[in-house]
N, C-alpha and C positions, 0 to 999 in steps of 0.2 A: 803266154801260158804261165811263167815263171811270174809276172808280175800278176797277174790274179790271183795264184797261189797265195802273193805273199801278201798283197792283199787279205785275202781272205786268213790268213794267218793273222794277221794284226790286228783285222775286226772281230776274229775269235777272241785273241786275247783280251783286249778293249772290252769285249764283255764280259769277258771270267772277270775283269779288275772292277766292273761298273756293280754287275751280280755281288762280288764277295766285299764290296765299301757297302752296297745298297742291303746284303742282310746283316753286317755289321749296325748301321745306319739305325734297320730295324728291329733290330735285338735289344737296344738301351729302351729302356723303359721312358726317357724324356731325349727323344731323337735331339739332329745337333740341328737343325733347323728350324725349331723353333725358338721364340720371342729368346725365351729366358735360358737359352742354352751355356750362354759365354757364364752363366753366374751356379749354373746345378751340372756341366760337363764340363768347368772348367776349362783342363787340359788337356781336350780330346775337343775342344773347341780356338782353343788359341792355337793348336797343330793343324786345324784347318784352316786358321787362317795365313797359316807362315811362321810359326813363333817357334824356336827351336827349342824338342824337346829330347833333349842329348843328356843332360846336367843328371848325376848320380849320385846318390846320398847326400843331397844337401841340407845341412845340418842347421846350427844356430845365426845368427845374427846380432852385433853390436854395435854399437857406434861410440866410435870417441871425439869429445866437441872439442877437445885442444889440439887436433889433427885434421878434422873433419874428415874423418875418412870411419865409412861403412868397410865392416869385416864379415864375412862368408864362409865358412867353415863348408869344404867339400870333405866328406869322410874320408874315400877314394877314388881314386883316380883311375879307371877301370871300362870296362863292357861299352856302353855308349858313351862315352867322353873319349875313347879309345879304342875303338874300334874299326880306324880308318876310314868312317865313313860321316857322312851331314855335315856340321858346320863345325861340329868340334871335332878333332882329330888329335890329343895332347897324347905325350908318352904317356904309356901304363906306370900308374904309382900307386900302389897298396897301400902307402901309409901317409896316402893324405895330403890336403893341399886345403890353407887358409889363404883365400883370397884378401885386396882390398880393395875400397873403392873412395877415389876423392868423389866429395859430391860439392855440388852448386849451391848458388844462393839460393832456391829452391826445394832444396834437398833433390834433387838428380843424380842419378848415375848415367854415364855412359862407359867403362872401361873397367874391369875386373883383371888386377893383378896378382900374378902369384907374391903371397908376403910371407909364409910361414910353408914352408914345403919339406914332409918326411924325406926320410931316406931308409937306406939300408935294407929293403927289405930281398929277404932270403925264403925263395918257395920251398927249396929243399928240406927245411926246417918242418918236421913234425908236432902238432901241439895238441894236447886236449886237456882238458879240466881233469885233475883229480889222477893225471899221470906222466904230472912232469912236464907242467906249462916250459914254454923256452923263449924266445924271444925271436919274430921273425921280422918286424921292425929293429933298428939301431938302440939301443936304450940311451942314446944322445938323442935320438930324434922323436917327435912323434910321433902319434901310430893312431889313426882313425880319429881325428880332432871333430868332437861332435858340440860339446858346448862352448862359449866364449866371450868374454865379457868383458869390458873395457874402466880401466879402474879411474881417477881422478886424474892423473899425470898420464892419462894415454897410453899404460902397460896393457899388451892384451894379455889375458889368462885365458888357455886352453885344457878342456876336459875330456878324455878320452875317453871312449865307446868301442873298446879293442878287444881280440883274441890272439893280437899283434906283441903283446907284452906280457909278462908273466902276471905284472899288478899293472892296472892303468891308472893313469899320471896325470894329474894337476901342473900343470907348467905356468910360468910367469913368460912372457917375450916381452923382454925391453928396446925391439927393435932392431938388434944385433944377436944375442944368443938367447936359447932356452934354458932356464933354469927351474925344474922341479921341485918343486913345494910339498907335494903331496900322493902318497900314493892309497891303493884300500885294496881289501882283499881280494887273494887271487880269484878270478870267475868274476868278480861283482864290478858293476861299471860307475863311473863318477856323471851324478844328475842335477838339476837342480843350481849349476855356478850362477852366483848370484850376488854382485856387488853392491853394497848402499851406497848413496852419495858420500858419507863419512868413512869409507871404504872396508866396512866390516863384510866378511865372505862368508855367504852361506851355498852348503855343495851337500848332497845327498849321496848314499854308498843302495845303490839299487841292485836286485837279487843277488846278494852275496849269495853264497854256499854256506849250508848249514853246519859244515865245518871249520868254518871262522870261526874266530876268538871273539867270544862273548863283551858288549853286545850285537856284535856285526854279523852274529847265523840270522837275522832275519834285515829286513831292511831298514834305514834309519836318515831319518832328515838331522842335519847340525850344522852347527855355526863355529868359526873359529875364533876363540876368545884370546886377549892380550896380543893381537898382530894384526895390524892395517893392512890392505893390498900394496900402500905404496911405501910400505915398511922395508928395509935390507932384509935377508938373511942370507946364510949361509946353505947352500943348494941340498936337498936329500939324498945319501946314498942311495943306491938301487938294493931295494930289501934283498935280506939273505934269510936263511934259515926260517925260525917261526913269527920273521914279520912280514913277510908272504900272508900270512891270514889276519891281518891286522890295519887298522887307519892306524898311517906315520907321518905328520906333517912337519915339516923344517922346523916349523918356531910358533910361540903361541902355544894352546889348547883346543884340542876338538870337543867339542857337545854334544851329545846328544839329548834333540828337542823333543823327537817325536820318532816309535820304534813299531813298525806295522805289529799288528795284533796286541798290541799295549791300549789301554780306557783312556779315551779323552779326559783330561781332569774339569770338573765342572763341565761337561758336556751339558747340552740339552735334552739328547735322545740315548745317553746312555751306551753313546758308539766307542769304536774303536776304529784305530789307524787304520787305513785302508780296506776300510769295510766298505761293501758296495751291498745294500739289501733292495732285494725286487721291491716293485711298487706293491705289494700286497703285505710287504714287512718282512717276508722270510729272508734268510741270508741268501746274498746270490756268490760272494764271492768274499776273501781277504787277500787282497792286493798286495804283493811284496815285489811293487815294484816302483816305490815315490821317485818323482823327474823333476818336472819346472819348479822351481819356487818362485815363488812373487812377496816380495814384502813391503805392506804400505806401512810409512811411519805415519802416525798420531800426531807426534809433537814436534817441534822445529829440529830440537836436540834428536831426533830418531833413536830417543833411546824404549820408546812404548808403540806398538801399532802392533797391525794381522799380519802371520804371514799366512800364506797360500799355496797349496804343493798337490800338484799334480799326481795322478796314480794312473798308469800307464795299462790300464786294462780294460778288455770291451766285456760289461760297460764300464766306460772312466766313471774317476772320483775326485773328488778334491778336496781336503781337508784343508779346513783355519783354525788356527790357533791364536791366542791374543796374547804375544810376549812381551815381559819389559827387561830391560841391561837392571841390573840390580847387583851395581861393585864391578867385579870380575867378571859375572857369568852373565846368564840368562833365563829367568823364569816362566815357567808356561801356567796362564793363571786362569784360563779357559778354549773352549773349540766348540767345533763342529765339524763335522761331515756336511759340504754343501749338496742342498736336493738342487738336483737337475729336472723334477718331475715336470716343471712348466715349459721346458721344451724339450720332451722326450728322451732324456737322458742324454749324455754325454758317450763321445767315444775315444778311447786310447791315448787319452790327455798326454803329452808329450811335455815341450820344451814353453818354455812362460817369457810370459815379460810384462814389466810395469809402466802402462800409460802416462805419460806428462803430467795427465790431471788425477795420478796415486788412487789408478783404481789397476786391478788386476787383468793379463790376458793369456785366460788358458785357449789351447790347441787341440785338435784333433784329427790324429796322424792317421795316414793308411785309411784315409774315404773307402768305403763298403762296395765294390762294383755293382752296379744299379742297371744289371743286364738281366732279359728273360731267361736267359736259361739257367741262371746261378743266384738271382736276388737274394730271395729267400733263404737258401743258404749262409747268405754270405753275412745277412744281421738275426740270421737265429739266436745270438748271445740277445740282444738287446730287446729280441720279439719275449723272452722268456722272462727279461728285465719288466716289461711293459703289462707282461699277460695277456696281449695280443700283437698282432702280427706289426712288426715296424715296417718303414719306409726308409729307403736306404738314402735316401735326397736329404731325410732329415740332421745327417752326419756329415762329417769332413770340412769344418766352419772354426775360425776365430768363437771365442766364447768369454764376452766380457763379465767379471766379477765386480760386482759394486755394492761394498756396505753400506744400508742404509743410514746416512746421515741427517735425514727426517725424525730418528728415532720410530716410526712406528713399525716395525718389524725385528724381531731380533736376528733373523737371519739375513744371508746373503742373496741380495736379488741377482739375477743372471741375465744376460743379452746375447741371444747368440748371431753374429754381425752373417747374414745370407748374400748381404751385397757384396763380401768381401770375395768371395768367389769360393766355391766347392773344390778340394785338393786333397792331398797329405800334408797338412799344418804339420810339421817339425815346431815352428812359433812365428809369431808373425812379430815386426819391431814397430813402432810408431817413431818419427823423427820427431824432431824439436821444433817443428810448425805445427806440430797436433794434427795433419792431415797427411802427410805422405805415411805409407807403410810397407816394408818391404818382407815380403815374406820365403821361408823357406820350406820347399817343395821335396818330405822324402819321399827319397825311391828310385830305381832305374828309368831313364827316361824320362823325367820330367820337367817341369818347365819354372823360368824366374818368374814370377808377379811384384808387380806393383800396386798399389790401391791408393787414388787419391781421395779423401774425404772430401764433400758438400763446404762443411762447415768445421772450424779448428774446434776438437775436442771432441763431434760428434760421429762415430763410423758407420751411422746406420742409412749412412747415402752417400753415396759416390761412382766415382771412375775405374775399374779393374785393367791394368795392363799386363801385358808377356813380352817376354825378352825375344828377339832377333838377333843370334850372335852371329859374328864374326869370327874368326880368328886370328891373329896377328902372328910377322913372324918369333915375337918373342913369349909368343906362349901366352900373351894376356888374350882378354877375351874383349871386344869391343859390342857393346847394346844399341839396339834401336829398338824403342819401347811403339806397341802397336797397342792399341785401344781397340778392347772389344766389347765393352757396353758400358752405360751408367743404367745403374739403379739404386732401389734402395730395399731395405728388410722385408719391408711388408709385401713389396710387388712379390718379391723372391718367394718368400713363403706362400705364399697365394697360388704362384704356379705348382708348387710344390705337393699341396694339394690336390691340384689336379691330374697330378699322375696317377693312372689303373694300378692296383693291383691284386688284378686279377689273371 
């Protein structure tokens, strides 16, 4: 009798688990069993297959070639990374953890080490905006390392994305300590780190507060003039008094290139920074939130080319500008607001990076949930963008920028890679073979990819993989990369259409 019971107890359950996966199953608009599921459900497809999706705020991505080692910015260290449960099980660390990774003569990862790890943090510590921020990270340490970038000599530079710090900090790591370079006003976060090969820095101060010191009350892209990344200096105190609302950098001069709500100069349409206008012309929004920059140089010297800068709102935006070094500084001698109109607009442009072959790659973070009961809701920004109803499939993609060098267009044509796989793009990085690319995944829960291209240079066909971790006893993370499909753009977009939405 007792085993019948239990029997029939566990065929109960067996079924509530089979019923609540099978109306999950059926509530996404493009189920996970179909063809094209590993490239429009991503990460709710590589977690069927085995792929560990633990990983929490994973941030930027860089690589330095006089090391070979790939770097991973996890914001924090928290909820599913630490939660004692799946495959990762790390202590709890609020203020963050930069990974690293040696890679192969392939460009391969299999192991992710802790290289850059916060400290100090203090929950007891009260903080809000506008009453007396305080510091619940170390101010020796980092606090939520979200951008990261690798200069000439192999220094990593990390950019915070805190509520951890009273200013968030620009640091240098030369492999043994952090030293502070830079900080920006209190509330507003540092976007946009962005090293040339010559090693000039450009970094962006996104939504300050309207009570910073002018010009920092609204957002603003700039570059640091007179100081290389692999330049000495002497480290920034920790602002006091009224340089809390203020950009303080060590050494050098800060610029500003570009100030949301300020006129393109020599524009074509007559826009302005961070303007997003529906497709019928009206205004839909002004953005004061600029992120990735991407800068293609022009000439050998890099001292003339685009840069490129992401605007972090649904719907994204991305403004180009056409600068050249002229002495000291840097002049802005024309732009554009690039149209997204030929595929469907853009969403939440995040973190960038610049292809091998000096073309630009924005992101788009925080994919749209593509479930019946919520769709529509959830890309009503972009249905209004559109002036009819979007598709939420058509979001959460790599998005290549390419000047035309045909000359016959004066704008920027646009690609947006479907094969690469549907996520939260934080940015995606391309390696030094023009075909691996590793991308980062934000959000709670989510998963590593990989993407191997077809062909060097081209990303509009290839291999998408997800990470299997391990854990080790010292805290690093060890990968086994699973393949969940190849394709290419066209197939992707193809299915894409044929999702109801009705």
């Amino acid at each position: 009798m007792k085993k019948s019971l239990s029997c029939l107890v566990m065929v109960t359950v067996m079924t509530l688990i089979f019923v609540s996966q099978s109306v999950l199953a059926e509530d996404r608009l493009y189920p996970l069993n179909k063809p094209m599921a590993a490239f429009l459900e991503s990460r709710e497809y590589a977690k069927q297959q085995g792929a560990t999706a633990e990983f929490r705020k994973m941030e930027g991505v860089t690589y330095a070639a006089s090391s070979k080692k790939l770097y991973i910015a996890m914001s924090s260290i928290d909820k599913t990374m630490a939660d004692s449960k799946g495959d990762i099980r790390l202590p709890e660390n609020k203020c963050g953890i930069v990974y690293s990774a040696k890679t192969s003569r392939n460009y391969d990862i299999d192991r992710l080490v802790p290289e850059v790890v916060g400290f100090g943090y203090d929950k007891s510590v009260k903080s809000k905006v506008g009453s007396g921020f305080k510091d619940r990270c170390s101010v020796d340490s980092q606090a939520n390392p979200d951008g990261v970038y690798a200069d000439s000599k192999g220094n990593l530079w990390i950019a915070e994305d805190t509520s951890n710090h009273t200013n968030n900090v620009l640091w240098k790591w030369d492999g043994k300590k952090l030293k502070r370079f830079a900080t920006v006003p209190t509330g507003a976060e540092i976007t946009g780190l962005h090293i040339t090969a010559d090693d000039t820095i450009f970094f962006n101060v996104q939504h300050p507060s309207a009570m910073s010191k002018f010009p920092y009350s609204r957002g603003v892209v700039g570059v640091v003039n007179g100081f290389k990344a692999t330049d000495s200096f002497s480290e920034l105190s920790v602002p006091q008094g009224d340089d809390i609302l203020d950009v303080k950098i060590a050494k050098g001069q800060y610029q500003v290139l570009a100030r949301v709500g300020e006129k393109i100069p020599n524009g074509i349409y007559n826009q302005r920074f961070g303007q997003v206008n529906n497709l019928d012309g009206s205004l839909k929004i002004i953005c004061n939130h600029p992120d990735g920059n991407m800068y293609l140089p022009i000439n050998s010297s890099g001292t003339f080319g685009y840069l490129y800068s992401n605007y972090e709102c649904r719907p994204g935006a991305v403004g180009k500008i056409y600068i050249q070094k002229m002495g000291s500084s840097w002049k802005v001698l024309e732009g554009e607001n690039v149209s997204f109109e030929s595929v469907m607009g853009t969403w939440n442009n995040c973190n960038a990076s610049v292809t091998p072959w000096n073309t630009g790659l924005t992101s788009e973070e925080y994919e749209p949930k593509a479930v019946k009961s919520s769709w529509k809701k959830n890309v009503a920004d972009v249905s209004e963008y559109l002036g009819r109803q979007a598709n939420p499939y058509d979001y959460g993609y790599p998005v290549e920028l390419i000047p035309d060098q045909r000359g016959n267009i004066a704008t920027t044509r646009v690609v947006k890679h479907y094969t690469m796989g549907r996520l939260s793009y934080e940015m995606s990085l391309v390696m030094p073979d023009k075909k691996t690319v590793y991308s980062g995944d934000d959000g709670t829960g989510v998963v590593l990819f990989k993407f191997v291209a077809d062909k060097a240079g081209d990303l509009s066909a290839g291999t998408l993989y997800a990470a299997k971790v391990k854990q080790n006893s010292d805290q690093s993370l060890s990968l086994k990369w699973m393949e969940l499909g190849r394709s290419n753009n066209a197939d992707v977009y193809d299915a894409i259409r044929t999702v109801s939405l009705r």
